[in-house]
C-alpha positions in Angstrom: -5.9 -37.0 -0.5 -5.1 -33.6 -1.9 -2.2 -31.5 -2.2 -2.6 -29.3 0.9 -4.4 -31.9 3.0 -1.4 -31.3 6.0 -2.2 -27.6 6.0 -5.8 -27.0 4.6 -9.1 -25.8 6.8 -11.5 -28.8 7.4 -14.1 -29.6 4.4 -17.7 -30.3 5.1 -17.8 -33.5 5.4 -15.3 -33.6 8.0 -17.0 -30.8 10.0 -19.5 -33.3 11.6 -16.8 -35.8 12.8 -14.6 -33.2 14.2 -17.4 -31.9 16.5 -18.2 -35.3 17.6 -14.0 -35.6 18.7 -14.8 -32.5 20.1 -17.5 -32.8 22.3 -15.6 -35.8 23.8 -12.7 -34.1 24.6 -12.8 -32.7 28.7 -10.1 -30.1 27.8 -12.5 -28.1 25.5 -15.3 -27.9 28.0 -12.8 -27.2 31.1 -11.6 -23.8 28.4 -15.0 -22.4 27.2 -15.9 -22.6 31.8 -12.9 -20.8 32.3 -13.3 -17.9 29.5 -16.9 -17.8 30.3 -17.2 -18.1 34.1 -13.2 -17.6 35.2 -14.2 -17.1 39.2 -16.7 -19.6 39.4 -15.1 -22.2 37.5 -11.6 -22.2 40.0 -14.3 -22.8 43.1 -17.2 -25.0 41.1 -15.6 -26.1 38.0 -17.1 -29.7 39.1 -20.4 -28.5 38.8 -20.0 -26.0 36.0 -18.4 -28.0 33.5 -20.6 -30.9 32.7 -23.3 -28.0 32.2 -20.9 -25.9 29.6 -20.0 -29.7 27.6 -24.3 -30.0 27.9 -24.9 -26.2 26.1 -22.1 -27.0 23.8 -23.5 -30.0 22.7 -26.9 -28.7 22.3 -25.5 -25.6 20.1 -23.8 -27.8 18.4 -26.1 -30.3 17.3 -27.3 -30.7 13.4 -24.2 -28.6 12.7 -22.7 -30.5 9.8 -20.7 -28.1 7.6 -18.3 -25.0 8.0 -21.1 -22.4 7.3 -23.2 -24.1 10.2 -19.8 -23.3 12.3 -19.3 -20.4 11.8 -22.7 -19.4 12.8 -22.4 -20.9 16.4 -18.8 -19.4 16.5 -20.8 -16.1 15.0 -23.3 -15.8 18.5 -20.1 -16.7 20.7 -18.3 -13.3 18.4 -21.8 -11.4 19.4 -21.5 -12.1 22.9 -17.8 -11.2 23.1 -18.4 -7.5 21.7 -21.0 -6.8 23.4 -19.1 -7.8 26.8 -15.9 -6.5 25.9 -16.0 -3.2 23.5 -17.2 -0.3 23.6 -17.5 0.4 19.7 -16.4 -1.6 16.6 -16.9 0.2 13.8 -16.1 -0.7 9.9 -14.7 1.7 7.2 -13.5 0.8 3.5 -15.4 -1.8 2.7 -17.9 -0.3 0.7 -15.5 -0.2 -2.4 -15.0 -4.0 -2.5 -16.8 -6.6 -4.7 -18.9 -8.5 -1.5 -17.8 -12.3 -3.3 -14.5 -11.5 -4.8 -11.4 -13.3 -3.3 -8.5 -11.4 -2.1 -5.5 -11.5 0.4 -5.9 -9.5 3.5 -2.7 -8.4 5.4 -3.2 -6.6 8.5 -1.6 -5.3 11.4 -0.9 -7.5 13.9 -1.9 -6.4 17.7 -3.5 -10.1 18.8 -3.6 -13.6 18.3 -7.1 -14.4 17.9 -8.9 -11.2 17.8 -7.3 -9.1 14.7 -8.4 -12.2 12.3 -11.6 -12.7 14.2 -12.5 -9.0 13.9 -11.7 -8.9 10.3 -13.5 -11.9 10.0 -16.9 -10.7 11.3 -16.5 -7.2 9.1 -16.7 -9.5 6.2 -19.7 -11.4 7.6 -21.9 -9.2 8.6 -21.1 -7.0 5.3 -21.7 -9.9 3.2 -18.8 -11.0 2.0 -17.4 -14.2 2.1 -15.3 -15.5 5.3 -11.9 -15.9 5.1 -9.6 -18.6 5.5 -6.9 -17.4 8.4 -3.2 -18.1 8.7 -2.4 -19.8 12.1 1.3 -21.1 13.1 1.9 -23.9 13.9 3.3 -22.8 17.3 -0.3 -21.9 18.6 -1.4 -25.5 18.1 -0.3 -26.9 20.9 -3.4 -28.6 22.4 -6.0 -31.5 20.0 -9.0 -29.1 20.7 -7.3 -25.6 19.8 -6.4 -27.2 16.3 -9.7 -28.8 15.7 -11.1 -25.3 16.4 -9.1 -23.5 14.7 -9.5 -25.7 11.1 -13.3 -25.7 11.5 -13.6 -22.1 11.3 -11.5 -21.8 7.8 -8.0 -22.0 9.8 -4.8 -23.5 7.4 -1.8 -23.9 8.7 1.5 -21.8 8.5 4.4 -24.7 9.4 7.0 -22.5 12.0 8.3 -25.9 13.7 10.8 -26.2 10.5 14.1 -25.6 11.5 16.4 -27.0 8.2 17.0 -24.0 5.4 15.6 -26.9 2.7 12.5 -27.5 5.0 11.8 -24.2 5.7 11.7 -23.8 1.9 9.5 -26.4 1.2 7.4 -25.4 4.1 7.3 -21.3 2.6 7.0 -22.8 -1.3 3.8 -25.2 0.2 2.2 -22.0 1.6 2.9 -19.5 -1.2 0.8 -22.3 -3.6 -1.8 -23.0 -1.3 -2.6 -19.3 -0.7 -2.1 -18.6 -4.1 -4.7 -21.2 -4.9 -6.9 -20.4 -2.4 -7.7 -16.7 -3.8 -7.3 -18.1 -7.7 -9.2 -21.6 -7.9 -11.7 -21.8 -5.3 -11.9 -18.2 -4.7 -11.5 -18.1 -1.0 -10.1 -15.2 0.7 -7.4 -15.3 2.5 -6.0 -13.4 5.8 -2.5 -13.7 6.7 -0.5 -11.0 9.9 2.4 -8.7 8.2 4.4 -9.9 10.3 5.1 -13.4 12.6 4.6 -12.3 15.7 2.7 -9.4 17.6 3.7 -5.6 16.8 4.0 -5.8 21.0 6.0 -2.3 20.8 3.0 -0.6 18.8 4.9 0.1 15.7 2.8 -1.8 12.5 5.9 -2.8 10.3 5.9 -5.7 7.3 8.1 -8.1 7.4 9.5 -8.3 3.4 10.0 -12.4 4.7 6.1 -12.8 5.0 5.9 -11.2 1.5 8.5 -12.7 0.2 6.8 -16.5 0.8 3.4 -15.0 -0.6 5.5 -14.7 -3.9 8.0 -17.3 -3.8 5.0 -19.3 -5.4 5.3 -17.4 -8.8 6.2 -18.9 -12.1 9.8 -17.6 -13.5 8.3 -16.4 -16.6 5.3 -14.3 -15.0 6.5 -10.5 -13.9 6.2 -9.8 -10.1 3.6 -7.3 -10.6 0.8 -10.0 -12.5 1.7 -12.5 -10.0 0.6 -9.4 -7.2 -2.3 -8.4 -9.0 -3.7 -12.2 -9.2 -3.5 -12.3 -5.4 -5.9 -8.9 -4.7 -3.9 -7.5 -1.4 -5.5 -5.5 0.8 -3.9 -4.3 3.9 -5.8 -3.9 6.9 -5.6 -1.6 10.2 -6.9 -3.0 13.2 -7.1 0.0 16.2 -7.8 -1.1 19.7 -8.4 1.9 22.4 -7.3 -1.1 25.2 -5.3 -4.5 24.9 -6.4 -7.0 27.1 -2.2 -8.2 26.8 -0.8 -5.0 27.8 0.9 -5.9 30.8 2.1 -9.4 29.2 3.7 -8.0 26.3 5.4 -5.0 28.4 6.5 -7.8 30.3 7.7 -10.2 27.8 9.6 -6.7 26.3 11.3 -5.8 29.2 12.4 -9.5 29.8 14.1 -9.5 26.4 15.3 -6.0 26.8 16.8 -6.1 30.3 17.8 -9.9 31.3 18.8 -10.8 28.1 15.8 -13.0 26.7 11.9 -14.1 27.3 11.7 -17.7 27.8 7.6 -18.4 26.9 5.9 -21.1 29.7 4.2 -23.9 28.3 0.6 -23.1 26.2 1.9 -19.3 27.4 -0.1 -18.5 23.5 -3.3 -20.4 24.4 -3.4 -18.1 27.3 -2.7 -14.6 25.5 -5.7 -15.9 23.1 -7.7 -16.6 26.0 -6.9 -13.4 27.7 -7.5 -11.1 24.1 -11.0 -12.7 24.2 -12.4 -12.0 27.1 -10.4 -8.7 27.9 -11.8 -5.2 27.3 -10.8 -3.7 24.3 -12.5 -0.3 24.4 -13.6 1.2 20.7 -11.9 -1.1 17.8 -12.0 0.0 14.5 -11.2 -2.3 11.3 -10.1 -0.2 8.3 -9.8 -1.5 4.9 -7.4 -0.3 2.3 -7.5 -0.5 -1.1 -6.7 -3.3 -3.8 -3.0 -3.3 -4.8 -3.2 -3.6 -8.3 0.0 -1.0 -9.4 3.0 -2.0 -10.9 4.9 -3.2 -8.1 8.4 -4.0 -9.3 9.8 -6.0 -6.3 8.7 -6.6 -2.6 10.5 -3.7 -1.2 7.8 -1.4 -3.4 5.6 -3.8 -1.8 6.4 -3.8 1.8 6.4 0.2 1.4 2.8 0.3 0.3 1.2 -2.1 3.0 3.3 0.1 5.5 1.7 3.4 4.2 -1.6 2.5 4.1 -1.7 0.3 7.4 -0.4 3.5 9.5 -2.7 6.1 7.5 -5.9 4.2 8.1 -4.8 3.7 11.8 -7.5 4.8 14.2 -5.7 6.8 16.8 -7.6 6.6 20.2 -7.6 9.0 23.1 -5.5 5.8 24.9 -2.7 6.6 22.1 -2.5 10.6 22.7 -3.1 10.4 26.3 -0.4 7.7 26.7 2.0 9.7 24.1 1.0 13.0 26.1 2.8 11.2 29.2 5.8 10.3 28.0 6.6 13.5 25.8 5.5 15.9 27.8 3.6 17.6 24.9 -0.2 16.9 23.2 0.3 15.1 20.0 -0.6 17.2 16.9 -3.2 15.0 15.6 -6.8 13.9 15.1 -7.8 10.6 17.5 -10.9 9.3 15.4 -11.9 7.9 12.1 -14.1 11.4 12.2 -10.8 13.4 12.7 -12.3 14.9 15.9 -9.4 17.1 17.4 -7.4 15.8 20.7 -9.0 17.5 23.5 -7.2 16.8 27.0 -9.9 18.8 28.9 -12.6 16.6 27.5 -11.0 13.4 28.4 -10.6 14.0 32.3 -13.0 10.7 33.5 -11.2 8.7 30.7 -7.4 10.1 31.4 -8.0 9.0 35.2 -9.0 5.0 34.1 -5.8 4.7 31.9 -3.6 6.4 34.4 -5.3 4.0 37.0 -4.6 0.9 34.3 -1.1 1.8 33.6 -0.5 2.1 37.6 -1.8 -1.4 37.9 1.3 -2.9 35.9 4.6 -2.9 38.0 6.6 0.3 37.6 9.9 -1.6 35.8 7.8 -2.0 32.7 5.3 0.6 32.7 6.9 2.6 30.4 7.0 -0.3 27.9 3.4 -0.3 28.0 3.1 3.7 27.8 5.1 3.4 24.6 3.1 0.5 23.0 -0.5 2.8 23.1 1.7 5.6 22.1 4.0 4.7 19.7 1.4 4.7 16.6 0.6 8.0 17.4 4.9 8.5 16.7 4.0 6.4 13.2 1.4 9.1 12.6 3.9 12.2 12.9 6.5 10.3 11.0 3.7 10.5 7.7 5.1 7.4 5.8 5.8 8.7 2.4 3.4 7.6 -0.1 4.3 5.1 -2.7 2.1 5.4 -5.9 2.9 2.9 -8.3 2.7 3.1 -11.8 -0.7 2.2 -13.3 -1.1 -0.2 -15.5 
């Protein structure tokens, strides 16, 4: 027993087990049939399942540690972009040390996919994995935690409802992730926020910061504790999301009638749906290191904010959608090569995402409008840019 046994990823030697509990489990070969082969599987899931729970098992055998894993998990990620992107393309992480530790905050546009995508960026650049804050909340079924903790998953503890437990629950995580990046030099990717930016404006919440630091010793300044964790803030741009329509939805619930009442395993869906959606072009942008002198987490929050909405990847989905609403072209560049916003270009491509926003009923549509457009409002608004003092 160690001290973050309740929360931790799975170690190697319980990787083997797991998979075993796994494989005997009905429920996980009934999801994989259903994300790989949704029409088939509603008219022949009888025949169709015992063959998914037969591949599964041959994939899976001799896999006995994490690395194994995340290989198999690594040809399912291979699959999924080339199904369901157009482009994913990588900038910043040229500047980084490939097998130093550090604490990645990104955006936060879906469940599974931002950390995934992040995830695979550090893979195939040869860097080491990370291990990725899930809440509690999404754990709902035996099989999607057992996942979840094989691929380098710990657990962020959102059932606590007491002020003293939630302490104890934010101090826990503030240690473990501290001594995730510092003792076994593990990197670490946590959202900047709890739940989904579903309006499409990227904004920290000081509260996440402010558990990443509770952890600090009352003698060390704020800034040292910072610089020991290496932050990095990360933008994640996707052209399409798969959850459009739900989270317009969800929005205009809360907006209109008051409140969004969430159906049971309603998350295990929206990670379901995020998977096997299209996404269009996605681009994952790395910022850089956070090593100023930070004097508190406002300064903090300031910083992520800055560099999250300048490395943003505007897509044509974001002008053409901010072009609707406003009336006017938006005044910027769409790509991570700055190429200018051309309307007359764009005609094939402004006729799909006219022809996807019609497709969502009209009481809501203009939810989902604002969510591609909004970052392009984030853009115009130029965050002012915090440079902190260097050490």
């Amino acid at each position: 027993m160690t001290q973050f046994d309740d929360i931790r990823p799975y170690y190697d030697a319980e990787v083997r087990p797991t998979i075993d509990r796994l494989l005997a489990d009905p429920e996980l070969a009934d999801a994989v049939a259903k994300l790989r082969f949704p029409k088939l599987t509603r008219w022949l899931g009888w025949m169709i399942k015992p063959v998914v729970k037969k591949k599964l098992s041959r994939q899976l055998e001799g896999v006995n540690d994490v690395r194994g894993f995340q290989e198999v998990v690594e040809r399912y990620m291979s699959a999924m972009i080339a199904q369901t992107t157009t482009a994913l393309t990588i900038s910043g992480l040229d500047t980084f040390e490939h097998h130093q530790s550090y604490l990645f905050i990104s955006n936060h546009r879906d469940i599974a996919m931002d950390p995934a995508f992040v995830n695979w960026s550090l893979f195939h650049n040869d860097c080491n994995t990370l291990r990725i804050a899930i809440g509690d909340n999404l754990l709902t079924k035996p099989y999607v935690s057992d996942l979840m903790r094989l691929n380098k998953s710990f657990i962020v503890n959102r059932s606590a409802k007491a002020p003293r437990e939630k302490l104890k629950a934010a101090k826990h995580l503030s240690a473990y992730i501290h001594h995730s990046i510092a003792n076994e030099s593990s990197s670490i990717w946590i959202a900047q926020r709890e739940g989904r930016a579903k309006d499409g404006f990227d904004k920290t919440n000081s509260a996440v910061l402010g558990m990443i630091t509770i952890n600090k010793p009352k003698t060390q300044e704020f800034s040292e504790y910072v610089k020991e964790l290496r932050i990095v803030p990360v933008s994640i741009s996707y052209e399409l999301d798969p959850c459009d329509a739900a989270k317009a939805r969800e929005l205009h619930h809360q907006r209109n009638l008051g409140g969004y009442q969430k159906e049971e395993h309603e998350d295990v869906k929206s990670i379901a749906m995020g998977i096997a959606g299209q996404k269009g072009h996605v681009h994952v942008a790395f910022g850089t290191v956070l090593d100023g002198h930070f004097e508190d987490t406002d300064q903090l929050v300031a910083e992520i904010d800055r560099q999250i909405v300048s490395n943003y990847v505007l897509h044509a989905t974001n002008c053409l959608a901010y072009e609707i609403l406003h009336g006017v072209v938006p005044t910027v560049n769409y790509t991570e090569k700055n190429i200018p916003y051309d309307p007359s270009a764009l005609a094939e491509q402004k006729a799909e995402f006219l022809a996807r926003m019609e497709a969502i009923p009209a009481e809501y549509r203009d939810i989902a409008l604002a969510m591609y457009a909004n970052p392009v409002v984030s853009k115009l608004l130029k965050p002012k840019q915090i440079i902190p003092e260097q050490n």
